[in-house]
C-alpha positions, -999 to +999 in steps of 0.1 A: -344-105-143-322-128-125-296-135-159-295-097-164-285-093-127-262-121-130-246-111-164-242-082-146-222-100-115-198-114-142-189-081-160-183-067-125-163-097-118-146-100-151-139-060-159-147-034-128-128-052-102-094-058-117-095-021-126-104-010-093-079-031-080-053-017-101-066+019-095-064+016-057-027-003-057-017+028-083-032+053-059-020+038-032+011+030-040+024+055-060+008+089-042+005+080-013+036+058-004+062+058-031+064+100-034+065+102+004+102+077+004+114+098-030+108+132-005+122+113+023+155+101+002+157+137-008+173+150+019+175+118+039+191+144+071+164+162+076+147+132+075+165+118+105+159+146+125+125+145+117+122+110+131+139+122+163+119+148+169+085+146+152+079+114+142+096+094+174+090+059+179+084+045+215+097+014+200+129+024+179+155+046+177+159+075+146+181+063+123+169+025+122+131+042+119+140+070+092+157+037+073+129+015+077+104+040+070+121+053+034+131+021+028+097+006+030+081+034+008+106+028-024+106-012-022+065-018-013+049+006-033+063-007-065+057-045-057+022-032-049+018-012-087+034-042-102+013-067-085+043-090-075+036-104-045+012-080-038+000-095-007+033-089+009+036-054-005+002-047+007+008-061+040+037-042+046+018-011+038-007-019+059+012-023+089+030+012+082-002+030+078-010+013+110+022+030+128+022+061+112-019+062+124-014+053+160+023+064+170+031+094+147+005+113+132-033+104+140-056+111+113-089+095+095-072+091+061-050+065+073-082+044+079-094+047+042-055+034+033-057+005+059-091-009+048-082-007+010-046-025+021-061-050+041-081-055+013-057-058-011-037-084+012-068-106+012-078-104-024-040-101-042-036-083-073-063-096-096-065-104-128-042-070-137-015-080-118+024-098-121+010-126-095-026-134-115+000-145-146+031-162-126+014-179-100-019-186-116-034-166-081-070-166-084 
């Protein structure tokens, strides 16, 4: 019983975690991150104003936010899907999801996104990822 359970461990290990991995940094990264900055870019005014008047940070004015903000959902997303420095990407992420959950728009999901991030940050990109091959990150 215990080499079935254990054989079982491995494939886990080996096949069901990289994908996952993948999976949530696709997810992630992609629909939840990287569409928001192309809508931002969009109209990039509107998305100004909505940083001034919606979305205002205690800490920082519009236009620097806005910036950041779009900025940081085209560049971190994609090092997130690619897996190149992942941990970084993921990082990032997390502390965005962080900002956007307790100074602009409370709600539950951005939990779910934090706890796979912070995830993400501690684990890297697995086996499936541009780090796992260059920097032999294991």
């Amino acid at each position: 019983m215990t080499n079935i359970y254990l054989s079982f461990c491995r494939l886990c290990r080996a096949v069901i975690a990289p994908l996952a991995n993948l999976w949530a940094r696709i997810y992630l990264g992609y629909y939840v991150f990287f569409s928001s900055g192309l809508a931002k870019l969009d109209d990039y005014e509107e998305t100004v104003e909505l940083f001034e008047d919606d979305f205002a940070l205690p800490f920082l004015p519009a236009e620097p936010a806005a910036f950041l903000a779009t900025a940081g959902e085209l560049v971190l997303p994609v090092l997130l899907i690619l897996g190149l420095f992942t941990r970084i990407g993921a990082l990032g992420l997390l502390v965005m999801s962080a900002v956007i959950q307790f100074f602009v728009l409370p709600d539950p999901q951005h939990y779910f996104w934090m706890m796979i991030l912070g995830m993400i940050a501690g684990y890297g990109g697995d086996k499936l990822s541009i780090d796992y091959w260059l920097f032999k990150d294991r």
